[in-house]
Every structure is written in structure tokens, then in C-alpha cells.
C-alpha positions as CSV (number, residue, x, y, z in Angstrom):
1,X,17.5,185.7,147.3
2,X,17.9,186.2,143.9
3,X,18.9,183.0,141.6
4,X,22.2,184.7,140.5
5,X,23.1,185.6,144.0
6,X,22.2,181.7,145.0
7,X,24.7,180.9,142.1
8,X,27.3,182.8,143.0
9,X,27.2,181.2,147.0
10,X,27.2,177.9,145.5
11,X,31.0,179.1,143.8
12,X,31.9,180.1,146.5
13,X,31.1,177.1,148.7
14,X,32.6,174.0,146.1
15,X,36.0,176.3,145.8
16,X,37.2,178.8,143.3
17,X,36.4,178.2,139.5
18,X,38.3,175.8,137.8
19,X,39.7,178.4,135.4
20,X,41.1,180.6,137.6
21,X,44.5,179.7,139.6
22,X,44.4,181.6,142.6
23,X,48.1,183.7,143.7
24,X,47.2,181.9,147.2
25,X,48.2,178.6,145.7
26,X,50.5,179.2,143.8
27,X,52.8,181.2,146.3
28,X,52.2,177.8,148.5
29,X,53.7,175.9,146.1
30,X,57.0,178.0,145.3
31,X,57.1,177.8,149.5
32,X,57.4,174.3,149.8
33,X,59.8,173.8,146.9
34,X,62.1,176.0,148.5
35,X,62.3,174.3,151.8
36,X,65.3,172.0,151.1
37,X,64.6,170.0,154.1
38,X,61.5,168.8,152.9
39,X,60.9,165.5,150.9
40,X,62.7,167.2,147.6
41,X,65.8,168.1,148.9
42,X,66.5,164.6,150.6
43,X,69.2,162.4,149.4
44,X,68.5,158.9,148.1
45,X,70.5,155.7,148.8
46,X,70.9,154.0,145.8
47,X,70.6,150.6,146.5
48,X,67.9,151.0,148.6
49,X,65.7,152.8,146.0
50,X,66.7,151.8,143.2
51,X,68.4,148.2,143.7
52,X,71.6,149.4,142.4
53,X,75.1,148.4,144.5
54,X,78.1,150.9,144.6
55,X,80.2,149.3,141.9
56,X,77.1,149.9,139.4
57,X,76.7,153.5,140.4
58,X,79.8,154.8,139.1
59,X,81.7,155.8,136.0
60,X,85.0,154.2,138.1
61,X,83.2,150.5,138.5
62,X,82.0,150.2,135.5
63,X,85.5,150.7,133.6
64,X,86.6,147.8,136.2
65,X,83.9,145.8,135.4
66,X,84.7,146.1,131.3
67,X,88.6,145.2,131.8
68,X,87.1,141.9,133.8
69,X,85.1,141.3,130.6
70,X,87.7,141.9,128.3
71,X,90.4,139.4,130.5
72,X,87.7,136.8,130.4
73,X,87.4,136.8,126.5
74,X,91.1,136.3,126.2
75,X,90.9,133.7,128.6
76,X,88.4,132.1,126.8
77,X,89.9,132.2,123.5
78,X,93.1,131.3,124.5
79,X,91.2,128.3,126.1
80,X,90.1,127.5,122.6
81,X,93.0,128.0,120.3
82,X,94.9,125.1,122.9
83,X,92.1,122.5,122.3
84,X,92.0,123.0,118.8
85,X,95.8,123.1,118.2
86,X,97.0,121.0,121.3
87,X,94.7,119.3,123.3
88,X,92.4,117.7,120.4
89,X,95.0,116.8,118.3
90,X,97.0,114.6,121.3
91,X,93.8,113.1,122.7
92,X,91.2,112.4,119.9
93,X,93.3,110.0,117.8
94,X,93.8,107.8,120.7
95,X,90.0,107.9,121.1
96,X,89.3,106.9,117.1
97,X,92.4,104.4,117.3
98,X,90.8,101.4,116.1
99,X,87.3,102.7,114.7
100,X,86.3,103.5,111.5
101,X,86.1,107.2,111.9
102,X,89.2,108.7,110.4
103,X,88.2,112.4,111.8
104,X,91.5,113.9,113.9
105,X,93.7,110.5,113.3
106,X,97.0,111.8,112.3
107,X,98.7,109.9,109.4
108,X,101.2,107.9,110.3
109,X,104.6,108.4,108.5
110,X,107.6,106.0,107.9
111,X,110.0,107.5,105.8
112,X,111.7,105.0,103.3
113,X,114.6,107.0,102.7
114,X,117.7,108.0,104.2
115,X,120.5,110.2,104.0
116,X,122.2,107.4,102.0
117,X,119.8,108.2,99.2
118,X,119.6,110.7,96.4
119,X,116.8,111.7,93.5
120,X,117.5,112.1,89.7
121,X,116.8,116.0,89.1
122,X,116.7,116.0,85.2
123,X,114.0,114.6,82.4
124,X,116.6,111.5,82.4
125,X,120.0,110.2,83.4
126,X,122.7,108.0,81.8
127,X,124.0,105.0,84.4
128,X,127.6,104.6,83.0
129,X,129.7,101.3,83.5
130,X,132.7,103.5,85.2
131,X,133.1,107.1,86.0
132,X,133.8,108.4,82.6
133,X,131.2,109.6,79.7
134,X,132.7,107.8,77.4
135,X,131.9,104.6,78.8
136,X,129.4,102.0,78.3
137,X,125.8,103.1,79.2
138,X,124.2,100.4,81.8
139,X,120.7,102.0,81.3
140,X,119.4,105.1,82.5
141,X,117.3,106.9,85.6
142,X,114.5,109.1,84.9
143,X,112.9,112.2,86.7
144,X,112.1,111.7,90.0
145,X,113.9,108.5,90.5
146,X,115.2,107.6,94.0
147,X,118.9,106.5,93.9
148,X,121.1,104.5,96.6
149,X,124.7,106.5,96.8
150,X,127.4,104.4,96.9
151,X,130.3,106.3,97.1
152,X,131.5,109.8,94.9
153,X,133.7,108.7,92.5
154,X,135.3,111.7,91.6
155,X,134.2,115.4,91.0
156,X,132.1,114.7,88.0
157,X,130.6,110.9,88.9
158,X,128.9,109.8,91.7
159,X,128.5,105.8,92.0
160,X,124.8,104.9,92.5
161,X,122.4,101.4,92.6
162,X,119.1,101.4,91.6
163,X,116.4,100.3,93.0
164,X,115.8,97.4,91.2
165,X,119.6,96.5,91.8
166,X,121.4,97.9,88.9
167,X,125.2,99.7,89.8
168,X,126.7,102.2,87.6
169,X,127.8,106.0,87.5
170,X,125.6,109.0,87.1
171,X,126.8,112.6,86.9
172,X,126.5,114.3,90.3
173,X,124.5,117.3,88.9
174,X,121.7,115.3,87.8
175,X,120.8,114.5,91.4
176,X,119.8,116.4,94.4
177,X,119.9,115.2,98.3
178,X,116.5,116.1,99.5
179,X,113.9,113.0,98.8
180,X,110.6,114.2,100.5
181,X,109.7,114.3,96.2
182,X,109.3,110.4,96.5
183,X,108.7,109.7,100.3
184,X,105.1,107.9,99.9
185,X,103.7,108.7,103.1
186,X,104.3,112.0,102.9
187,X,102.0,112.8,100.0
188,X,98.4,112.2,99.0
189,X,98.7,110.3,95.5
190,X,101.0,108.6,93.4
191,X,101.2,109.0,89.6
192,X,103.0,106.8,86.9
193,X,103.3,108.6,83.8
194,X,102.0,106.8,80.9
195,X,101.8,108.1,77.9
196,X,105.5,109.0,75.8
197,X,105.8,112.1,77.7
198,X,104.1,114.8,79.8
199,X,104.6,118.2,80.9
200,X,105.3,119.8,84.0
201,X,103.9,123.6,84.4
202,X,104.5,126.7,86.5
203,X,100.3,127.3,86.8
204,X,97.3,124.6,86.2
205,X,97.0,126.8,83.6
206,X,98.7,129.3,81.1
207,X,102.1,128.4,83.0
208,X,105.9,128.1,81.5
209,X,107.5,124.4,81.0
210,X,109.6,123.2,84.0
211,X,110.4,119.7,82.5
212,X,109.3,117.0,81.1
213,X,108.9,113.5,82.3
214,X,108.8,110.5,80.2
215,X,106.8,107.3,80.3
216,X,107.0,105.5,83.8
217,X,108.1,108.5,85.6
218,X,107.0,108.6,88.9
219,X,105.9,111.9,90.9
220,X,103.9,112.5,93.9
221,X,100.5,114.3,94.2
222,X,98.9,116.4,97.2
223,X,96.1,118.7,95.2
224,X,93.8,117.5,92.7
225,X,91.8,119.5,90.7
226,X,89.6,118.9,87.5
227,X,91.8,117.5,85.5
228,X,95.3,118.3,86.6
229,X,97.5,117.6,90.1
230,X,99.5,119.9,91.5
231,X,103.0,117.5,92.0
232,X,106.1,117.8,94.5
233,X,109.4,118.1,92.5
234,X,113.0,117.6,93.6
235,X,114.2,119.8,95.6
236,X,111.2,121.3,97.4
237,X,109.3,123.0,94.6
238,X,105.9,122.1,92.9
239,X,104.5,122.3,89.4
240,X,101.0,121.0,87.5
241,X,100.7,118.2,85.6
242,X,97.2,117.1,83.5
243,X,95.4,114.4,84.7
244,X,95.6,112.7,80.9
245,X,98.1,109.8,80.1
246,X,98.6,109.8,84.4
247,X,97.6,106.5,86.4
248,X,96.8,107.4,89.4
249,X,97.4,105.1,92.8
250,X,97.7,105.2,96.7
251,X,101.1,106.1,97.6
252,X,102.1,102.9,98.5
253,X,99.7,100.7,96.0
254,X,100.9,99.1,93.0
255,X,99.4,98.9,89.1
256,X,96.7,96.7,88.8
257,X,98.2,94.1,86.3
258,X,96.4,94.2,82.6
259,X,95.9,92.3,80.1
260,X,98.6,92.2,77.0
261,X,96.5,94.2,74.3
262,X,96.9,97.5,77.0
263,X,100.8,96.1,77.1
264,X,100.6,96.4,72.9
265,X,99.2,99.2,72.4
266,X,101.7,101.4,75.0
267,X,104.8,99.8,73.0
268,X,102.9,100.9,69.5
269,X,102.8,104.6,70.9
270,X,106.9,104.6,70.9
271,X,107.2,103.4,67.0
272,X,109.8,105.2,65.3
273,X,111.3,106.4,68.5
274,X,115.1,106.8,68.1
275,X,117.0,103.7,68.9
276,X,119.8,104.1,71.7
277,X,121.5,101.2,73.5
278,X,120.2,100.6,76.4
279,X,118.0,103.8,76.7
280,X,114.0,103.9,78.4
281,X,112.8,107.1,77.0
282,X,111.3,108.1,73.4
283,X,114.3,110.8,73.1
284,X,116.5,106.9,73.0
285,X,115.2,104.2,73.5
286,X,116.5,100.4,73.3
287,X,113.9,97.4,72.2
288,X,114.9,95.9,76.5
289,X,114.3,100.0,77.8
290,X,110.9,99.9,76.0
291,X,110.1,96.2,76.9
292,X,111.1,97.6,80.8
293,X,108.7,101.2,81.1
294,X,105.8,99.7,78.9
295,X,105.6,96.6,81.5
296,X,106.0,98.8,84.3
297,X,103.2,100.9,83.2
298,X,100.8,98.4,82.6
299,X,101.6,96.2,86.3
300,X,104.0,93.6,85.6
301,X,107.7,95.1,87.7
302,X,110.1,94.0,84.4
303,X,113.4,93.9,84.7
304,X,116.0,96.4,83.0
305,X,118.1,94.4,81.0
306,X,117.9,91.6,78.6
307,X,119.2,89.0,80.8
308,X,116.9,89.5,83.2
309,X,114.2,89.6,80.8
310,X,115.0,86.5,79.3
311,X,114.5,85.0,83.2
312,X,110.5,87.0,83.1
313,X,107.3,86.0,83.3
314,X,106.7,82.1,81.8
315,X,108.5,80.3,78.5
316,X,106.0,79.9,75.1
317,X,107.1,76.3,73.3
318,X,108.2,77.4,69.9
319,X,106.3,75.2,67.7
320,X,107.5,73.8,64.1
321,X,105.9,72.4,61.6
322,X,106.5,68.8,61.3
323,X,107.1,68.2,57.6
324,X,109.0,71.3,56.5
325,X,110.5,71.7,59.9
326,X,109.7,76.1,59.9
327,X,108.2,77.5,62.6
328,X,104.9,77.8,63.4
329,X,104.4,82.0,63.8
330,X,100.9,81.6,64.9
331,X,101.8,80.4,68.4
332,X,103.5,83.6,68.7
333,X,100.3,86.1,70.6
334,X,100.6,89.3,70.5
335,X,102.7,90.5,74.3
336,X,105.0,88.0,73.7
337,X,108.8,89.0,73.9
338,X,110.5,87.3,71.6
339,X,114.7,87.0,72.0
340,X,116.7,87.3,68.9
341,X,120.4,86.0,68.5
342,X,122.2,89.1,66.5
343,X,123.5,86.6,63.9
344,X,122.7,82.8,63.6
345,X,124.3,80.4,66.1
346,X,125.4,83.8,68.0
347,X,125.2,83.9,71.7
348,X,124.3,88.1,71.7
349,X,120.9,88.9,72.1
350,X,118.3,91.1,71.3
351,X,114.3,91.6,72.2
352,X,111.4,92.2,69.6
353,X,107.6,92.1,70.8
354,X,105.3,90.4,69.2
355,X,102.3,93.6,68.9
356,X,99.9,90.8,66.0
357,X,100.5,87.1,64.5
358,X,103.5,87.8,62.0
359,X,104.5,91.2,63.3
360,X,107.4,92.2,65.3
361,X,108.5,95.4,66.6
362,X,112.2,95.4,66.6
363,X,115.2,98.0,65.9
364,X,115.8,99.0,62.3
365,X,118.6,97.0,60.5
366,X,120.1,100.5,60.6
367,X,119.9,100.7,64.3
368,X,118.7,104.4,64.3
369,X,114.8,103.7,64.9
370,X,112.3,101.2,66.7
371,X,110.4,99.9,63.8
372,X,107.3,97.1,63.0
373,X,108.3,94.4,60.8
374,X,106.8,91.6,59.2
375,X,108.1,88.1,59.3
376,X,107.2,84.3,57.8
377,X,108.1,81.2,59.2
378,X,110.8,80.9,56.6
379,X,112.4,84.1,57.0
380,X,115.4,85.2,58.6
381,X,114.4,86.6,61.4
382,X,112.4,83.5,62.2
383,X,115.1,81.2,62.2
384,X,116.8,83.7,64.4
385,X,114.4,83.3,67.4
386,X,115.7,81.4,70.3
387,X,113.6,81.8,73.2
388,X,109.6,83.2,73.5
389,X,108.7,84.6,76.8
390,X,104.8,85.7,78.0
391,X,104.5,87.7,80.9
392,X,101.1,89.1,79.9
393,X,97.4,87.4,80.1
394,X,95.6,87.1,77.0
């Protein structure tokens, strides 16, 4: 045999040649794809080829299976709103009650005023002896000043008491009902003006005047920024006040007490202020009003009036020399209130304050302004003091 005929038989005996597809095979495979009841036309059962249940195998399920989702979210977040707004807020202080850890304890609050009550809405108030403007003024209210009510005397008057005691008359427009301005626990701080006077404003900044308080005004704080508060007003609103000239307090603390040079130098800032009987502000102001804010201001709770004054803080021996028989100034320090008679042998009284040895500020023989003078121990207005009274420290 001849080596290509060998060749060929071998072909023929391992199959056709790879690079020929015989019409034999290929007609036997179109044949068995056509017989649907062979293994490609069977039908499958899902869960039992591919581990998938009924619900997961159709459009319908899986919409069901989303609004389940979507229930359980709500659920869940209504779940959370209750804790945080209900269920926390009722249980958690009970569980702090007692500790040191302030998180979640609700403030307590006791209210200090009732209905019975009233705040001064304007920069100050007159406090008349009897309904009538024309009467005596008692002394005056300022800004922000809680008031008991008494009775309304008439359509113009309503008769009030302070709170240190004093009775009198104030004009019913100049005070409003609502005192959440001055209840204590319902705010964060507590500020006592001291300086002459300070502005409230609309903004912290770039805002239009509201009013202005005057020294020993009291307002309420609940924001504090860099270097101004945010304060309640009468009446519901809210204005900014800088943080200068302000003493800042708990809302139910006091002033730390100082010493008399701090007590000095906040009656110096009021020389040449107008003089008015009986008046506590630098737009009037009477030798007892200024005596009553500057103490205030600096921690010692001073009476209004000159009687009550004259009763304050502990008596100074007035001291005379023993040959000439004049007084001796020098044991007059400066913070001492010193108690005039208005003419010799008189029993009317006025207040001076001694600010340095020999120095006095005192009304103006005038009576218009609050003015320093100098005195000797032979002068007149030494041989008009009668009593010496020191209610500051050294």
C-alpha cells in the first residue's frame, strides 16, 4: 500500500478531520433540540433547583415583601421619636436624681410670682404718695421691676408695694401683667446693670434702640454670646444687651459684697447727674436714690429712703478735737454716708458720701446737680453732720 493511501485509512479510522463539520451531525443536533420532551423542554421547580420559595419568585411577593419593609421602618422610628420625646425624659431623671450627672434632669421650677403681681414696662417709674401726679414722689421703680398690686385706684393709678416694702401709686401704663421677664427659674442668668445706663437692641448687632435701662436694673438672660446676652423683656419679647457695665449671677444668687473703693467709684460715675427728690436714676437722681442703686450694685441690699438708711450698716464715732472742740474729718473713710441736718439744730435730713478724707458728694446748694465738695473741720457743712454710717469694708 501506498504511504498516502495508509494516511488516508488512518482518517478515516480516528473520525472525520477536525476542520470539517459533517451535515450528519449537525442535522442530529437540530433533531434533538426540537424534541420538546427531551431534557430542554422540561419545566423546572424553582425551589428545588434553584433554592428559591414562591413568595421570591414573583413580581407580586416581592411588592408585599417591600410594604412589610416599609411598615417596619415606621414602626421603628416611631419607636424612637417616643423614647426620645416621652419615655427618656419621664424615666432618666429619676435614674440621675441624686448623682452628679446633670444629663436629662429637668430643671425644677417654682414660680415666685403670682397673678397679684405686675412688672414696670418703661426705662423708670414715679411711686407717688396718692393717685395724683401732682403729688409727692415716694421714689421710683425701674425697668423690669416686679411690683405687688394692691388695688387700682382709679383709671390713671394703680396702688403698688415694692419689694423692699415701699407703698405708693404708679401709673397703670407703665406696667404690664405678664412676669415670666423676672421669674428666676425660668431663665439661665441674671444681670444687674451697673454702669449709668445701658442699651437694649433689636439685633446683637446693627439693631434699633428698644430702651434703656439704668444702673441696678435687673433683666434675665437665656443666650450668651461673645460679649452680649440676648435678654427676656416685659411682655414676652427679647432684645441684646453688651456684656460691658453687666454683672452677671445665677438666677437666684446674690452680689458678692465689695469692698467701699468699688462702692466710690460707682457713685463718682453719676457726678453732675441732675438732682430730683427722691429719684434713682442719672436722668434724676436724689443723694438717698444714688446711696440705694450704687449699694445694690456693689452687694450690700440698701434701703430706699433716708430713714432707713440712717438705721444701715454700723455707726462711725464722730471724733472732735479736744482743744478746739472741731471735728476730726480724718475719721471720716471714704464709703461712709454721712447724714446732714438741712439747717443747724434742724431735724430734716439729707445724705452726702464721703468718696476721700475732706470730700463729700452732696446736692448742689442750688439743688439742680449732684456735686463733690470740699469741707474743713470748721466749716459749715461740718458742723452740720449728725450721724456717720459705714456699711462698706475698707
Amino acid at each position: 500500500m501506498k504511504k498516502s493511501d495508509k494516511k488516508n485509512t488512518n482518517k478515516a479510522e480516528n473520525g472525520s478531520d477536525k476542520g470539517i463539520r459533517h451535515v450528519e451531525a449537525a442535522a442530529s443536533f437540530l433533531n434533538e433540540a426540537a424534541d420538546l420532551t427531551g431534557e430542554y423542554g422540561q419545566t423546572e421547580d424553582m425551589y428545588d433547583m434553584w433554592g428559591l420559595g414562591k413568595r421570591d419568585a414573583t413580581v407580586a411577593s416581592k411588592g408585599r415583601h417591600m410594604l412589610l419593609r416599609l411598615v417596619a421602618a415606621v414602626l421603628v422610628t416611631a419607636l424612637v421619636i417616643a423614647s426620645v420625646f416621652f419615655i427618656l425624659p419621664r424615666t432618666l431623671p429619676d435614674l440621675f436624681r441624686g448623682t452628679n450627672i446633670e444629663l436629662f434632669v429637668q430643671k425644677e421650677v417654682n414660680l415666685m410670682y403670682d397673678d397679684t403681681y405686675a412688672v414696670v414696662d418703661t426705662c423708670v417709674t414715679n411711686v407717688f404718695s396718692l393717685p395724683d401726679g401732682t403729688s409727692a414722689r415716694i421714689t421710683q421703680a425701674l425697668y423690669n421691676e416686679p411690683v405687688r398690686v394692691l388695688d387700682v385706684a382709679n383709671d390713671s393709678f394703680t396702688h403698688i408695694r415694692t419689694a423692699d416694702g415701699i407703698e405708693g401709686y404708679v401709673r397703670s401704663e407703665d406696667l404690664i401683667e405678664d412676669t415670666s421677664s423676672v421669674e428666676p427659674d425660668l431663665h439661665e442668668y441674671m444681670l444687674v446693670i451697673s454702669e449709668t445706663s445701658k442699651n437694649v437692641m433689636t439685633h446683637a448687632s446693627q439693631g434699633t434702640l428698644i430702651t434703656q435701662v439704668m444702673m441696678n436694673t435687673v433683666l434675665y438672660a437665656d443666650v450668651k454670646r461673645d460679649g452680649v446676652y440676648q435678654v427676656s423683656l416685659p411682655g414676652g419679647g427679647t432684645g441684646w444687651i453688651g456684656s460691658s457695665g453687666v454683672i452677671e449671677i445665677e438666677p437666684r444668687g446674690t452680689i458678692e459684697e465689695v469692698s467701699s473703693r468699688y462702692f466710690v467709684s460707682s457713685a463718682l460715675s453719676l457726678v453732675n447727674a441732675t438732682y430730683m427728690e427722691n429719684g434713682i436714676t442719672k436722668q434724676g437722681i436724689s443723694m438717698n436714690g444714688l446711696v440705694y442703686v450704687c449699694s445694690c450694685v456693689n452687694g450690700i441690699a440698701m434701703p430706699r429712703t433716708i430713714e432707713g438708711q440712717m438705721e444701715a450698716g454700723v455707726p462711725v464715732p464722730l471724733e472732735y478735737d479736744a482743744v478746739t472742740g472741731d471735728l476730726l474729718i480724718e475719721s471720716i473713710i471714704p464709703g461712709d454716708i454721712v447724714f446732714l441736718s438741712t439747717d443747724i439744730g434742724g431735724e430734716a435730713y439729707e445724705p452726702a458720701l464721703c468718696t476721700n478724707t475732706g470730700t463729700l458728694l452732696m446736692r448742689s446748694n442750688a439743688r439742680t446737680t449732684i456735686r463733690l465738695r470740699e469741707f474743713t473741720a470748721d466749716s459749715d457743712i461740718a458742723s452740720r453732720i449728725v450721724s456717720v454710717r459705714r456699711v462698706f469694708s475698707d
